[in-house]
N, C-alpha and C positions, 0 to 999 in steps of 0.2 A: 504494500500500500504506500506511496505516497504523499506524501503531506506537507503543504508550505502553510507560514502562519500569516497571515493578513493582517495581526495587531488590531481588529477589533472595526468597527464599523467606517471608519477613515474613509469616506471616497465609495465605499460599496453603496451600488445602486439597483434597482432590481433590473436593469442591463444589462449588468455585467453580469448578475445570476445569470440570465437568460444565455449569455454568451457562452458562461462557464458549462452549463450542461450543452451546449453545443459544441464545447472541448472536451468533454466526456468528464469535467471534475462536479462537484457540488461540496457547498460548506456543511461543519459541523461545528460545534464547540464541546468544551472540557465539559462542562457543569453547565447547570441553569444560571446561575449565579455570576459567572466567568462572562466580562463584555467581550471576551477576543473571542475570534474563529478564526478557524484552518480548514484547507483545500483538501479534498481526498479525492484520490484517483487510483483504484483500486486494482490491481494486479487481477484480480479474478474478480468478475464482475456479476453479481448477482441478476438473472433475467428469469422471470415467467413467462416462457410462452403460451400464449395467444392459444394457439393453435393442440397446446397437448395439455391445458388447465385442467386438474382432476381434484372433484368434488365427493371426498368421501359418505358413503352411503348414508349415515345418518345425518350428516349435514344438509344433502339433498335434498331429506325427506323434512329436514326442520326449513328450511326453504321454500318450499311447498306451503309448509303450513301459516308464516306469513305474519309469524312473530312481532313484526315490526312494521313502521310503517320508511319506507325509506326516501330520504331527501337528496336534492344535490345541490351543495352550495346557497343552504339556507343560511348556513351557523358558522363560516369558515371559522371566525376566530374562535370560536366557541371549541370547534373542533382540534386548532392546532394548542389552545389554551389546556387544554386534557390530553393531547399527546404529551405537553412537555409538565405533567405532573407527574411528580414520584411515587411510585406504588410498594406495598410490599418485598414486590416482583423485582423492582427497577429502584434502586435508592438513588441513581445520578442518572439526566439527561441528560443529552446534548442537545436540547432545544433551547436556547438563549433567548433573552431579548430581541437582540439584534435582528434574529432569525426569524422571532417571530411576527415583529413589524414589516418586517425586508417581504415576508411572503403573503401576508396580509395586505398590501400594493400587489402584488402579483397577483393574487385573487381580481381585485379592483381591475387588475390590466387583463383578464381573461385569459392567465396562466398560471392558475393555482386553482386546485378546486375540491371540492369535499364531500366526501359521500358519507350520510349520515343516518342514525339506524336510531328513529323515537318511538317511545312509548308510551302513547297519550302525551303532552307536554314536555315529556322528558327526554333528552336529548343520552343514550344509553352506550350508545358505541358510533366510532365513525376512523377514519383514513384521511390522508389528503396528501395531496403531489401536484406534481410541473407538468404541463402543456408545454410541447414544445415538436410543431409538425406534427407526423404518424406517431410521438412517442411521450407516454406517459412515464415518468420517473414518479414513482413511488416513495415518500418522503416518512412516514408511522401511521401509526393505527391504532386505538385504545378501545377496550370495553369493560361496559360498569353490568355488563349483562352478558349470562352466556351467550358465548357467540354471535355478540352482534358483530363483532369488529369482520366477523370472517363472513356474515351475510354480507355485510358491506363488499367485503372484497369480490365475491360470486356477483353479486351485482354491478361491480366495477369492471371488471371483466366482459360480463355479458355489456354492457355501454362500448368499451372499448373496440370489440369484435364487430356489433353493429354499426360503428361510424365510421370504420377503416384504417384502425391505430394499429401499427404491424408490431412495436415495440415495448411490452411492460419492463421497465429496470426494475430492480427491487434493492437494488447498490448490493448489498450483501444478502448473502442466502442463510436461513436459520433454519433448525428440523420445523419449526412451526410451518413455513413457509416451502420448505421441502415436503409434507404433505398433499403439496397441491401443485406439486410438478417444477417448482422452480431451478436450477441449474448455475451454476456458476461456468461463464466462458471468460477465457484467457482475454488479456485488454486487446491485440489485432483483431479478435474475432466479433469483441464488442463493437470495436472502432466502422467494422464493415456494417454492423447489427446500425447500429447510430446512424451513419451517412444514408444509408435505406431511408430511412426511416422520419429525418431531415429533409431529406427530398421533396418528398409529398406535404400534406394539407392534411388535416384531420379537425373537425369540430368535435368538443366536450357537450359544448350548452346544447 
């Protein structure tokens, strides 16, 4: 993995995001708490294709049944405000301030967007990531409800494949996410995956 430090909000604009995932990098930070961020560009690149997404049995069937009611880009902030909360699970993010303002403009610019999973009122589980061309970069995910995070995702997918987006990143692969098909390729193989992908046009809304 690669990693340069930006020393913190300086000059970063939500262009040069947009630019950076069109160089194949994206920010993170230390901690929540940490103003800096650093550049990651990841040797092995985590991607879920499109085309071989797999929906284990009981999840399909709780899909079906319609648990939730699901939004898109009601609640951005809402949503990126509860990725970057610390759980039992998770005692440090990398979602910073910075980050989280920087993407919240991006939303606003129709390159951020958020798939959200309520229940009556209550906003229970959701996702959100980068537009950018045929490709969605995949950014977190939280749920306060089983499996909403992961309804979210089957339904992010199923939007994805109907609008003609050839590219899910997922930056890094986890067993969660290896469930459901995900893959990690070498950065040339990424770099060709990206250019594709870059090419074309794809609409979220």
């Amino acid at each position: 993995m690669t990693r340069s430090d930006d020393g913190g909000k300086r000059g970063l604009t939500p262009q040069i995001l947009l630019r950076a995932y069109a160089a194949g990098i994206f920010p993170m930070a230390d901690d929540a708490d940490d103003p800096e961020i650093f550049w990651v560009q990841p040797e092995m690149r985590g991607v879920l294709p499109l085309d071989a997404f797999h929906i284990p049995k009981s999840l399909a069937k709780k899909v079906r049944q319609a648990p939730f009611d699901i939004r898109i880009n009601t609640a951005f902030r809402q949503v990126i405000g509860a990725c970057a909360e610390t759980t039992t699970d998770r005692e440090r993010t990398w979602i910073n301030r910075t980050i989280r303002d920087l993407y919240c403009q991006l939303n606003g610019m129709g390159h951020a967007h958020s798939v959200e999973a309520w229940d009556d009122d209550q906003l229970v589980g959701g996702l959100y990531g980068v537009t950018l061309g045929r490709a969605f970069f995949g950014e977190s995910m939280f749920s306060r409800k089983t499996d909403a995070s992961k309804i979210c995702l089957v339904h992010l997918v199923e939007r994805l494949r109907e609008r003609g987006f050839v590219l899910l990143d997922t930056q890094f692969t986890t067993e969660h996410l290896k469930r459901f098909g995900a893959i990690d390729v070498p950065h040339d193989e990424y770099e060709d995956m990206l250019a594709d992908a870059l090419a074309g046009e794809a609409e979220f809304d």
